[in-house]
CHARMM-style PDB file with segment names, atoms N, HN, CA, C and O in Angstrom:
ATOM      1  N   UNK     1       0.831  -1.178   0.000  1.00  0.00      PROA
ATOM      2  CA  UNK     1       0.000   0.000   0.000  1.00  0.00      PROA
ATOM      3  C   UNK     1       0.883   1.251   0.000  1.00  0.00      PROA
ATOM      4  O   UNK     1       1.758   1.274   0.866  1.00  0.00      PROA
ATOM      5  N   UNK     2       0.786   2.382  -0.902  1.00  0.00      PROA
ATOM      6  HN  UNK     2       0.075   2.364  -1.605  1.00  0.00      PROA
ATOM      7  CA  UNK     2       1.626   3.714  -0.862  1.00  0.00      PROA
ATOM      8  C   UNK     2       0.317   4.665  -0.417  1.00  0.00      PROA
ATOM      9  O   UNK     2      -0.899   4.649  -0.607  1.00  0.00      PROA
ATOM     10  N   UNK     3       0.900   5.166   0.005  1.00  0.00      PROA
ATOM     11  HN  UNK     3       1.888   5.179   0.159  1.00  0.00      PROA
ATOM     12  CA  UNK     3       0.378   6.616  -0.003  1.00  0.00      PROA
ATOM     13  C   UNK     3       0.561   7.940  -1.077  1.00  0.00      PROA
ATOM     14  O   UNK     3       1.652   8.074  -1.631  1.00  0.00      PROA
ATOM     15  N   UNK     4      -0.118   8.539  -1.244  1.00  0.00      PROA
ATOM     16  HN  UNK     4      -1.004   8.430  -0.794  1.00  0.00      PROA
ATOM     17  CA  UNK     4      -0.143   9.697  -1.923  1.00  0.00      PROA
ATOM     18  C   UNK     4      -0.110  11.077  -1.450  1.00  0.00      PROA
ATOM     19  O   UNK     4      -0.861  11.578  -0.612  1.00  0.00      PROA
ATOM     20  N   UNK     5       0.992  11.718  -2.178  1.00  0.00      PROA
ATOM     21  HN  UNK     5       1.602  11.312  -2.858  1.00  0.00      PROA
ATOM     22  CA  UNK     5       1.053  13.429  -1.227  1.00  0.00      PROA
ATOM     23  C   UNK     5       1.037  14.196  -2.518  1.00  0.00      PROA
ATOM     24  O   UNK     5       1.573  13.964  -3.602  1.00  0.00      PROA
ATOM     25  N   UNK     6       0.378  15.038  -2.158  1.00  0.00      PROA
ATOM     26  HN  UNK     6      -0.057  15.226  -1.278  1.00  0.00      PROA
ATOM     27  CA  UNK     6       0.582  16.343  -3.117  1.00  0.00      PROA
ATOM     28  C   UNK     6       1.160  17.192  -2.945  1.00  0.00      PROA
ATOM     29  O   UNK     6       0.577  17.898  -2.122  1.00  0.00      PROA
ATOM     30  N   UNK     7       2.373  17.754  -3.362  1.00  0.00      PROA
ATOM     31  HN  UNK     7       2.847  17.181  -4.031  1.00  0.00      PROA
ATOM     32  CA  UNK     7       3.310  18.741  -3.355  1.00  0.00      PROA
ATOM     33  C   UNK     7       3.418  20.236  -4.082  1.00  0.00      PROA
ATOM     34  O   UNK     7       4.073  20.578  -5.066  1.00  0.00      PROA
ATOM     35  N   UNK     8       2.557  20.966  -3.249  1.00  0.00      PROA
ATOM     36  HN  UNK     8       2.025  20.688  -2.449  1.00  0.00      PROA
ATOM     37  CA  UNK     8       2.330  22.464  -3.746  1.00  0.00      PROA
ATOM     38  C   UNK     8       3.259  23.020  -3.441  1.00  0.00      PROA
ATOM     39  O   UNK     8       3.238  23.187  -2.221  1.00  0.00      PROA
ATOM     40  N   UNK     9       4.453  23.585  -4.066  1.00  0.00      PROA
ATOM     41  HN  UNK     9       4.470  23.449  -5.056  1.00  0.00      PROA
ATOM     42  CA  UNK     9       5.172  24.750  -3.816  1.00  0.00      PROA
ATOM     43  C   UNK     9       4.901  25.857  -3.707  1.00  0.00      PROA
ATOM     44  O   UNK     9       4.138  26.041  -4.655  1.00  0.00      PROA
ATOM     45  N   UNK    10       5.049  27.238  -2.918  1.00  0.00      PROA
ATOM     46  HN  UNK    10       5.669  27.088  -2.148  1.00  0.00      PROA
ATOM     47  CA  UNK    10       4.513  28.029  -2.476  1.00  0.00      PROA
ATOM     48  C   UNK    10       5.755  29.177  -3.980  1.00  0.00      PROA
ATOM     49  O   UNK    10       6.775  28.570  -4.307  1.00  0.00      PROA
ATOM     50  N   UNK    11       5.584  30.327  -4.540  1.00  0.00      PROA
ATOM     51  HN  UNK    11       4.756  30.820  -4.275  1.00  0.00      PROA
ATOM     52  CA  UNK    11       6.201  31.213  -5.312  1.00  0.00      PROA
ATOM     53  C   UNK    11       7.865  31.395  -5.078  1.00  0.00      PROA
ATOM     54  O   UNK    11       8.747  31.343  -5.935  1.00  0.00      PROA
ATOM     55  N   UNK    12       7.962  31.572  -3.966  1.00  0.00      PROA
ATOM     56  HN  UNK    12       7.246  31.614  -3.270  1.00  0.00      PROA
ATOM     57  CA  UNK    12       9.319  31.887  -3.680  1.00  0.00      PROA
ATOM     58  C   UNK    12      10.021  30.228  -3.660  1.00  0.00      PROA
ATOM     59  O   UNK    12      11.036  29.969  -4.307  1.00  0.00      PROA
ATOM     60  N   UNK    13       9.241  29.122  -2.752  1.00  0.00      PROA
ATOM     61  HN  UNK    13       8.416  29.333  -2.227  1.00  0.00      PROA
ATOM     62  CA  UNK    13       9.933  27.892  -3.696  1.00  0.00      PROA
ATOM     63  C   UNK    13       9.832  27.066  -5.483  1.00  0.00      PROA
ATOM     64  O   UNK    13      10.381  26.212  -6.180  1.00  0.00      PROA
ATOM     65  N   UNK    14       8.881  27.924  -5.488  1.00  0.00      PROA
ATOM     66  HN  UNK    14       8.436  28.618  -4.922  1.00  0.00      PROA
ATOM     67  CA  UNK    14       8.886  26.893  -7.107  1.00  0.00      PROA
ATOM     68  C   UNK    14       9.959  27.889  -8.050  1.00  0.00      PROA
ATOM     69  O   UNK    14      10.645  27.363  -8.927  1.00  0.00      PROA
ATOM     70  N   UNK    15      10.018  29.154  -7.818  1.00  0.00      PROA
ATOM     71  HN  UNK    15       9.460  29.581  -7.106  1.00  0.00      PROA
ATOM     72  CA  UNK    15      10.713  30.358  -8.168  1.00  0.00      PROA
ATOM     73  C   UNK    15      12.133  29.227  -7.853  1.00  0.00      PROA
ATOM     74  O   UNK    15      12.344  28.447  -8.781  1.00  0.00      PROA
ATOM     75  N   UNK    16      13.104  29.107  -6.594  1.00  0.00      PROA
ATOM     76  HN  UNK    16      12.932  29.741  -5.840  1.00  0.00      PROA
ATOM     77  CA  UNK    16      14.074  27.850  -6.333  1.00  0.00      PROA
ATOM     78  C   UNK    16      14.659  26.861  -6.864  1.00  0.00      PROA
ATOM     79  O   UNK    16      15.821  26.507  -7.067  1.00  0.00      PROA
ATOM     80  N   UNK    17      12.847  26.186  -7.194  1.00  0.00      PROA
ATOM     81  HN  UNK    17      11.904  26.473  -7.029  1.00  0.00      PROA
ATOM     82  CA  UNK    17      13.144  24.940  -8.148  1.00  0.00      PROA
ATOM     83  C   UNK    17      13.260  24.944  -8.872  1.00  0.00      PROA
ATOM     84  O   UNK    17      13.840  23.948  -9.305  1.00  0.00      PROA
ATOM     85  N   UNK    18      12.883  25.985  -9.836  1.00  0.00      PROA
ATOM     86  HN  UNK    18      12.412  26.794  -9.484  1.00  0.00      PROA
ATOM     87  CA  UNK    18      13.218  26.170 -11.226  1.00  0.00      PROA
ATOM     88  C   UNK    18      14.169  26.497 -11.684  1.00  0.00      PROA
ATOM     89  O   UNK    18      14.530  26.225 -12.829  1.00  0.00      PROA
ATOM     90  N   UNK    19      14.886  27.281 -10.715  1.00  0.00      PROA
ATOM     91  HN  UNK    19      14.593  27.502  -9.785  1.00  0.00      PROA
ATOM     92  CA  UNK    19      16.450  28.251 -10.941  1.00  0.00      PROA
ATOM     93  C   UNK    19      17.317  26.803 -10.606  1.00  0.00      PROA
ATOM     94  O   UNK    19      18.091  26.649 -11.551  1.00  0.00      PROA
ATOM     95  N   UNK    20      17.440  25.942  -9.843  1.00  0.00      PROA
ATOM     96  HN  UNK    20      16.812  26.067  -9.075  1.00  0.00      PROA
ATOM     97  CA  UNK    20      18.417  25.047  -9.231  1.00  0.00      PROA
ATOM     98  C   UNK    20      18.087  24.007 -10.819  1.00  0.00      PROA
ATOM     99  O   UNK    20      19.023  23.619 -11.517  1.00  0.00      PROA
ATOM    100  N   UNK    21      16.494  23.676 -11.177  1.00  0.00      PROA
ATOM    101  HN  UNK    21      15.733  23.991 -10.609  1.00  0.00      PROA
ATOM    102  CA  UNK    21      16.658  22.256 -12.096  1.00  0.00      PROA
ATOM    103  C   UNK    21      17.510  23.500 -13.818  1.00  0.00      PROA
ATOM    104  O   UNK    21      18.105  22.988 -14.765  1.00  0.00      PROA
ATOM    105  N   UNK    22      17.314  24.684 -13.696  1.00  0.00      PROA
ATOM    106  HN  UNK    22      16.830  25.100 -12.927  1.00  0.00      PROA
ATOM    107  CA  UNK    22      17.773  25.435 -15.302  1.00  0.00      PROA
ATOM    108  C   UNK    22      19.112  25.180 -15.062  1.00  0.00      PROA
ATOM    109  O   UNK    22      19.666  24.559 -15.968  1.00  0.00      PROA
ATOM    110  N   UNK    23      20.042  25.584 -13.766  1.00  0.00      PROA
ATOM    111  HN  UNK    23      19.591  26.089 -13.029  1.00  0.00      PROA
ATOM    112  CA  UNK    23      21.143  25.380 -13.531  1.00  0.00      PROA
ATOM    113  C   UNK    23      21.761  23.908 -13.424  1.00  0.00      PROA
ATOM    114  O   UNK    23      22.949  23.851 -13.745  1.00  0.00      PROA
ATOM    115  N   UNK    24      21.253  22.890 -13.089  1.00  0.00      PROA
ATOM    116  HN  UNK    24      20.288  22.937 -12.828  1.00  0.00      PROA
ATOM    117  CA  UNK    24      21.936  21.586 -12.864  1.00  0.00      PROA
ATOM    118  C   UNK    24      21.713  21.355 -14.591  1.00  0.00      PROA
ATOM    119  O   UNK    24      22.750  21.227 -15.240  1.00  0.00      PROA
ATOM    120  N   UNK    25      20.452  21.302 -15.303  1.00  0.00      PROA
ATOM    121  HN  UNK    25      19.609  21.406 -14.775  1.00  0.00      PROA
ATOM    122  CA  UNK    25      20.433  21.036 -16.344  1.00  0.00      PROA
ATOM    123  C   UNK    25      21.413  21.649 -17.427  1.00  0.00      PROA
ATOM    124  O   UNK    25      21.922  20.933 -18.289  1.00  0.00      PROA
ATOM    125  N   UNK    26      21.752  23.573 -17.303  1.00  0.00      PROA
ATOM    126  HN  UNK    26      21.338  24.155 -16.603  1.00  0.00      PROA
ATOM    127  CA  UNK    26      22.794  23.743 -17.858  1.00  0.00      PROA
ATOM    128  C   UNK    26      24.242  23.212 -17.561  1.00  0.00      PROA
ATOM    129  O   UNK    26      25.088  22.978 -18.424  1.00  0.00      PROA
ATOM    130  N   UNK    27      24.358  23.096 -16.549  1.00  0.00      PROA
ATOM    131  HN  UNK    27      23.671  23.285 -15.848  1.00  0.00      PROA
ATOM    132  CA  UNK    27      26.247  22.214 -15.917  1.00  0.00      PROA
ATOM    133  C   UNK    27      26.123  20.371 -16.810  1.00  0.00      PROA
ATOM    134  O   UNK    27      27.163  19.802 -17.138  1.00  0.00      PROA
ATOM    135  N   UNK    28      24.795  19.748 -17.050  1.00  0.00      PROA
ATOM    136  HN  UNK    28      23.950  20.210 -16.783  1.00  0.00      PROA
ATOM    137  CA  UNK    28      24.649  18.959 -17.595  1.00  0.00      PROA
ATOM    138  C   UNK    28      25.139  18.589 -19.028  1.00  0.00      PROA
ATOM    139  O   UNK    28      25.788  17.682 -19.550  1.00  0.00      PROA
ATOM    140  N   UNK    29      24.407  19.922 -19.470  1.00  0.00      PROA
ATOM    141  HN  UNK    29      23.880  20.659 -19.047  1.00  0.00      PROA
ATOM    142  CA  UNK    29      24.824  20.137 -21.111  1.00  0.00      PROA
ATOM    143  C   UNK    29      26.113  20.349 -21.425  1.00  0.00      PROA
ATOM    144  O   UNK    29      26.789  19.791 -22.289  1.00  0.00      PROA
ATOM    145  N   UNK    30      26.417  21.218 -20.642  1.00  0.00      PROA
ATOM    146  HN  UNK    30      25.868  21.672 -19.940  1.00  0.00      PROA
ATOM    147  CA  UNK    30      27.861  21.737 -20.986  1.00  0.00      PROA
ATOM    148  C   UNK    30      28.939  20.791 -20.791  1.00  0.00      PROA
ATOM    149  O   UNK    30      30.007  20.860 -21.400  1.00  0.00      PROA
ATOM    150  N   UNK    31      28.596  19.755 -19.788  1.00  0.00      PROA
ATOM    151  HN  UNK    31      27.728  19.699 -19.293  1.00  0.00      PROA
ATOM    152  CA  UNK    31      29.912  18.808 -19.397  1.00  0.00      PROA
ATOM    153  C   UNK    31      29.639  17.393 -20.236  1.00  0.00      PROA
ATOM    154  O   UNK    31      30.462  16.477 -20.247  1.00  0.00      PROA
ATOM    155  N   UNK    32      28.390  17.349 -20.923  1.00  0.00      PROA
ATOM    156  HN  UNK    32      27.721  18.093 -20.915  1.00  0.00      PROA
ATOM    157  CA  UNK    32      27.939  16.923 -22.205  1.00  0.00      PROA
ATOM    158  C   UNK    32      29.166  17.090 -23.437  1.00  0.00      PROA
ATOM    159  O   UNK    32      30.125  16.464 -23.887  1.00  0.00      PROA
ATOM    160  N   UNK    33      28.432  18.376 -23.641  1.00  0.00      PROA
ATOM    161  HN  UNK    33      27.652  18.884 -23.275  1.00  0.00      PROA
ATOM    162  CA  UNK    33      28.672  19.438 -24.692  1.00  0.00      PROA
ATOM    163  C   UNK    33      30.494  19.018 -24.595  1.00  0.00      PROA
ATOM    164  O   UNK    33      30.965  18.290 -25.469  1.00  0.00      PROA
ATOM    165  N   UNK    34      31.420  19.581 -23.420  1.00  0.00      PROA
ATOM    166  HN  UNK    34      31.038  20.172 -22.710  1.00  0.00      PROA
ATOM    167  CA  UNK    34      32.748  18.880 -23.433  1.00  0.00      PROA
ATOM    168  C   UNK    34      33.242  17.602 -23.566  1.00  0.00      PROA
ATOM    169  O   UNK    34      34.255  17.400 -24.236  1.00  0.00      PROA
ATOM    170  N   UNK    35      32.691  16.776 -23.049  1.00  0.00      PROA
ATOM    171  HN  UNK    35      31.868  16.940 -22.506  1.00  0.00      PROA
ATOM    172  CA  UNK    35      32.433  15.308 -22.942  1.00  0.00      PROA
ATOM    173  C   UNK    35      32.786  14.997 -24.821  1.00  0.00      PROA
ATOM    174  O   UNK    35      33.912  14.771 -25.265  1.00  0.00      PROA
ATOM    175  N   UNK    36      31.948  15.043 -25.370  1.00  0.00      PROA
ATOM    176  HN  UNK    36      31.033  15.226 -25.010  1.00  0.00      PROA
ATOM    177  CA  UNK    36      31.895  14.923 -26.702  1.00  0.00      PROA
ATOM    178  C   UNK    36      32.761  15.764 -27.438  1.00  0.00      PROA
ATOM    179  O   UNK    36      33.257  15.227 -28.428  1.00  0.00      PROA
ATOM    180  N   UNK    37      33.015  16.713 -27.262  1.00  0.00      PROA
ATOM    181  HN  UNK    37      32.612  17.149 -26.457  1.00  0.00      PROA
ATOM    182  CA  UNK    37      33.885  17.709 -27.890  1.00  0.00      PROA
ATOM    183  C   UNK    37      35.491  17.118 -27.742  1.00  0.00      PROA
ATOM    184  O   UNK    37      36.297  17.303 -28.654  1.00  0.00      PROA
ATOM    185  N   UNK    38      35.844  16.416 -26.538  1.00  0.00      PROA
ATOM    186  HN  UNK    38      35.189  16.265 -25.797  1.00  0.00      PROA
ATOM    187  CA  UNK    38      36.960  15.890 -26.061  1.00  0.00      PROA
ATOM    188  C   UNK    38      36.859  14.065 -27.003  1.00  0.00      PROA
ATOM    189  O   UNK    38      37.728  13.399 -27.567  1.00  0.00      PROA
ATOM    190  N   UNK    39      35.945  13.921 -26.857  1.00  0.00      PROA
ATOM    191  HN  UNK    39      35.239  14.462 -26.400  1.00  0.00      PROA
ATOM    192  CA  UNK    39      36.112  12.412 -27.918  1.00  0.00      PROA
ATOM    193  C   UNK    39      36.273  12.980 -29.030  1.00  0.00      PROA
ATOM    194  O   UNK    39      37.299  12.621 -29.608  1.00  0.00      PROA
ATOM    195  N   UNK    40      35.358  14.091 -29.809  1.00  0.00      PROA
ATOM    196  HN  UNK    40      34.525  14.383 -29.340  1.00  0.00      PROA
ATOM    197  CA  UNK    40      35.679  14.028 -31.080  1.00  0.00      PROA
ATOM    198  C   UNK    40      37.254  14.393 -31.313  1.00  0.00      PROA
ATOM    199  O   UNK    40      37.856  13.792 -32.204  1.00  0.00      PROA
ATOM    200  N   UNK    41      38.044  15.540 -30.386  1.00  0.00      PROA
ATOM    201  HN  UNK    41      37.556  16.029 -29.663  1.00  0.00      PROA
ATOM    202  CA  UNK    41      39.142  15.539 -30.698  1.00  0.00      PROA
ATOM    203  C   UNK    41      40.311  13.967 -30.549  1.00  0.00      PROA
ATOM    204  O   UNK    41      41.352  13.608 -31.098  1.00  0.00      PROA
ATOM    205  N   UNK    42      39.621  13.550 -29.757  1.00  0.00      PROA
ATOM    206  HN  UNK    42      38.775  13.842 -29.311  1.00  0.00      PROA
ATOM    207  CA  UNK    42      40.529  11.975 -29.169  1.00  0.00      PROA
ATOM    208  C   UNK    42      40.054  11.051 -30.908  1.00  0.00      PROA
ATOM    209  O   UNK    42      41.056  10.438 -31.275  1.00  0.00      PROA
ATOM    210  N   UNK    43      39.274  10.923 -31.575  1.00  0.00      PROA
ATOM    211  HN  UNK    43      38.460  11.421 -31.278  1.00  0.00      PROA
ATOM    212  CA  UNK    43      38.868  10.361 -32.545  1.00  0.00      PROA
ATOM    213  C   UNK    43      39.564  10.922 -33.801  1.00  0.00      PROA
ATOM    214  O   UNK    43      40.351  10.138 -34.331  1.00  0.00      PROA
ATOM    215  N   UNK    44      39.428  12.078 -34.348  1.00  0.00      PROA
ATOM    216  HN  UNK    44      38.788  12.714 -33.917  1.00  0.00      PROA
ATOM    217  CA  UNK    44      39.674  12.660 -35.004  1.00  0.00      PROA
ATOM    218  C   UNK    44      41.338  12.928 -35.033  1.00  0.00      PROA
ATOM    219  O   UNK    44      41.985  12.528 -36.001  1.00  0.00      PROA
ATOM    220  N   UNK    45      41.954  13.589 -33.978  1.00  0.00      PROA
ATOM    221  HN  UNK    45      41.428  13.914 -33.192  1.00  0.00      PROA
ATOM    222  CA  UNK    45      43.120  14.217 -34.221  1.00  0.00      PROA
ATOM    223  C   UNK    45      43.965  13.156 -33.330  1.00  0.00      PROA
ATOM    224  O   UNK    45      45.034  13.016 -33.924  1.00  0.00      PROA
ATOM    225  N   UNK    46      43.956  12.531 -32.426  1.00  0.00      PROA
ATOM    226  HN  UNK    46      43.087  12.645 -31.944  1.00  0.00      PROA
ATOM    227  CA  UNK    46      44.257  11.510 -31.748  1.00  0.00      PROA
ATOM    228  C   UNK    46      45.092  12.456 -30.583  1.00  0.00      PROA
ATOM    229  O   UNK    46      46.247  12.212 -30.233  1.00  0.00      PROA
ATOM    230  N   UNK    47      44.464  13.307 -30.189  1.00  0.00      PROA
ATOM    231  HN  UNK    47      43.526  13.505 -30.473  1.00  0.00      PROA
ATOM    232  CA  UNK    47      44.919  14.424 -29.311  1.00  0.00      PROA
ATOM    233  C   UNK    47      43.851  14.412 -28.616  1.00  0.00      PROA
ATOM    234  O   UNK    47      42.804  14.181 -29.221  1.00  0.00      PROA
ATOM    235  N   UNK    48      43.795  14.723 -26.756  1.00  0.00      PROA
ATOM    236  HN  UNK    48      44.646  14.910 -26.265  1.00  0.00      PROA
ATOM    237  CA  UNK    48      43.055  14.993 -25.888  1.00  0.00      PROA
ATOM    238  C   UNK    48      42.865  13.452 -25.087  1.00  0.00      PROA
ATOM    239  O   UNK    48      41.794  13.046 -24.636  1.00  0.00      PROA
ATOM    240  N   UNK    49      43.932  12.852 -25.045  1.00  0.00      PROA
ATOM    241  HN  UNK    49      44.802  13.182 -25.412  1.00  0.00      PROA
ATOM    242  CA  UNK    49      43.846  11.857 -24.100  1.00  0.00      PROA
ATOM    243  C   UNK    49      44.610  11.839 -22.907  1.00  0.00      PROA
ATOM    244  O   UNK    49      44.709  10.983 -22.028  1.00  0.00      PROA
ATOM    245  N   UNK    50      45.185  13.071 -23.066  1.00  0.00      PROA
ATOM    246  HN  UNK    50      45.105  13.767 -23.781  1.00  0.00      PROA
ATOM    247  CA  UNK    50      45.949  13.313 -21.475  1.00  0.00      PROA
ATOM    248  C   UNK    50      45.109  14.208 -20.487  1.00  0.00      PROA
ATOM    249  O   UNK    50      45.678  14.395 -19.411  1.00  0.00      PROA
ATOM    250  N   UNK    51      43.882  14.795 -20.627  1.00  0.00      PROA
ATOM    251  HN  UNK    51      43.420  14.643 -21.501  1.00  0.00      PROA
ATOM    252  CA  UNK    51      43.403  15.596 -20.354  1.00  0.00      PROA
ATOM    253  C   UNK    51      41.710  14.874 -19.705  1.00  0.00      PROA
ATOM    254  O   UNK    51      40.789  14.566 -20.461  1.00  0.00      PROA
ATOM    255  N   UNK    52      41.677  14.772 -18.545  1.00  0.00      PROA
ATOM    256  HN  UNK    52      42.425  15.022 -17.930  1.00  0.00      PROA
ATOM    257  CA  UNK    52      40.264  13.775 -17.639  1.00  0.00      PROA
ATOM    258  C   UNK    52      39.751  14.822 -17.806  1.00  0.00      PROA
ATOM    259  O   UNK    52      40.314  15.903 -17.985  1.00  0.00      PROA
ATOM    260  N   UNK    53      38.145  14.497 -17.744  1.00  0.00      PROA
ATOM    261  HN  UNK    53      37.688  13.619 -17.599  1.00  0.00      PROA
ATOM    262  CA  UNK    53      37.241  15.681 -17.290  1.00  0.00      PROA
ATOM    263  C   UNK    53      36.190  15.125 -15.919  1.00  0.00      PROA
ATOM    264  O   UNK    53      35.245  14.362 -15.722  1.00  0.00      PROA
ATOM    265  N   UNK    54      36.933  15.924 -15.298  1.00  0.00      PROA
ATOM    266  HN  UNK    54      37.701  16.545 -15.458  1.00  0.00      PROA
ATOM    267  CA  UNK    54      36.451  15.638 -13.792  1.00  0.00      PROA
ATOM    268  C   UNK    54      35.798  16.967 -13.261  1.00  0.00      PROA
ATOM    269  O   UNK    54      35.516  17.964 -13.925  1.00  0.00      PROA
ATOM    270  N   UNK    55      35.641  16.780 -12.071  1.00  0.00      PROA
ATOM    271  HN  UNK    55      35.870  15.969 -11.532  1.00  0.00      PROA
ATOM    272  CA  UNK    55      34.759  18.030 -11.162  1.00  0.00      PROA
ATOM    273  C   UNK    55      35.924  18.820 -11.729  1.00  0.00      PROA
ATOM    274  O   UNK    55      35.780  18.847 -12.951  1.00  0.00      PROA
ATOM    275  N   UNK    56      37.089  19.519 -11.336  1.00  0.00      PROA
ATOM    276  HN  UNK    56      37.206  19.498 -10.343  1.00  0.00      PROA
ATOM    277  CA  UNK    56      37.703  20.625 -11.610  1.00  0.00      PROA
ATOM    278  C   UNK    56      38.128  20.970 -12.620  1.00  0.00      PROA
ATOM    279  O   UNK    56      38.620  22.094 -12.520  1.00  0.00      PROA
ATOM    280  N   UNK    57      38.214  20.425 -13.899  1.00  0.00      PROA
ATOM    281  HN  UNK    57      37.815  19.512 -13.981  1.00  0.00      PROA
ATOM    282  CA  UNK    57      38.208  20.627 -15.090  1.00  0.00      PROA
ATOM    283  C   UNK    57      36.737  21.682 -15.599  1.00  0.00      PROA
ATOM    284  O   UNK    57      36.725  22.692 -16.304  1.00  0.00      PROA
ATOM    285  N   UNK    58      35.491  20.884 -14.848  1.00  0.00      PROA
ATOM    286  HN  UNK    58      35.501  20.064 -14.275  1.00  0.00      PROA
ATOM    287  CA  UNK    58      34.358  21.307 -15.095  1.00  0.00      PROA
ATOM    288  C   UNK    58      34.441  22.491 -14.922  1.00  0.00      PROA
ATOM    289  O   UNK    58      34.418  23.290 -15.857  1.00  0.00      PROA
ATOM    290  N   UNK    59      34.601  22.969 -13.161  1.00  0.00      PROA
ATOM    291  HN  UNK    59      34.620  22.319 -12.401  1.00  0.00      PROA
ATOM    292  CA  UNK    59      34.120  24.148 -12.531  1.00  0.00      PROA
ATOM    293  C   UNK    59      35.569  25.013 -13.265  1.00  0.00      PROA
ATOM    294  O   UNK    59      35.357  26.195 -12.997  1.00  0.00      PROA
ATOM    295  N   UNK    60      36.766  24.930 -13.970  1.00  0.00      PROA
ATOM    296  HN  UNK    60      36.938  23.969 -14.187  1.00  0.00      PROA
ATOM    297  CA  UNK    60      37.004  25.537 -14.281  1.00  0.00      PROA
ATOM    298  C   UNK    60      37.013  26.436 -15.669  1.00  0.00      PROA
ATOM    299  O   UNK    60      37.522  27.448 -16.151  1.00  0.00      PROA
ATOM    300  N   UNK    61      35.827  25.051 -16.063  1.00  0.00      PROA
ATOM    301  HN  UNK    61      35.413  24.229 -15.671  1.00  0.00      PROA
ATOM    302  CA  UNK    61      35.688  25.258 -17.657  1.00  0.00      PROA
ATOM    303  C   UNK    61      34.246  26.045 -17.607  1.00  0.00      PROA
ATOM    304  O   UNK    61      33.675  26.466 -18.613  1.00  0.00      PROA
ATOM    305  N   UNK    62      33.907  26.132 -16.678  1.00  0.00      PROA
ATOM    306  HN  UNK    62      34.371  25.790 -15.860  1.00  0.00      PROA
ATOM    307  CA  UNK    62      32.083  26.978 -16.202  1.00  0.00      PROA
ATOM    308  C   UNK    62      32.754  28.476 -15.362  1.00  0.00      PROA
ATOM    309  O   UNK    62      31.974  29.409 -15.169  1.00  0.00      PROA
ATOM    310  N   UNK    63      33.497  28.536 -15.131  1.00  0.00      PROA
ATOM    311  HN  UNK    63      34.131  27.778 -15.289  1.00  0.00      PROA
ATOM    312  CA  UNK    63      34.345  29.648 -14.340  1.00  0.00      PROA
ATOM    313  C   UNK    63      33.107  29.678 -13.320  1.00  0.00      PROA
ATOM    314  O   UNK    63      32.287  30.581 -13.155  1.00  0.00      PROA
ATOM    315  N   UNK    64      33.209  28.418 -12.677  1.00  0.00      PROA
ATOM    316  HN  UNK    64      33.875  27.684 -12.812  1.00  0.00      PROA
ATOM    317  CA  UNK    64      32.560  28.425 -11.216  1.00  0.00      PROA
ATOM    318  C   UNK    64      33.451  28.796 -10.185  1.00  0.00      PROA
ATOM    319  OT1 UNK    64      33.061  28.837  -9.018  1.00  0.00      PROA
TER     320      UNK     64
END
């Protein structure tokens, strides 16, 4: 048996949720967006295999 809740956010939180899911979703794309950009060079030019993309690669490639 589950239960059921309904989850009304009040303006100033859905205002929150929306800013936190635009932001995780953009850091998504972008480390996407590198992700692939770094294979195509590893495929193509056979360059970019010394180079991980990890958390600090990220936040420095987002100038977080």
């Amino acid at each position: 048996m589950t239960d059921k809740i309904e989850f009304v956010p009040d303006k100033d939180l859905e205002r929150a949720l929306n800013f936190n899911l635009r932001a995780t979703g953009y850091v998504f794309n972008k480390t996407l967006e590198y992700s692939i950009y770094r294979e195509n060079l590893v495929k193509e030019f056979n360059i970019g295999n010394q180079f991980k993309v990890n958390r600090s690669y990220t936040k420095k490639s987002l100038n977080i």
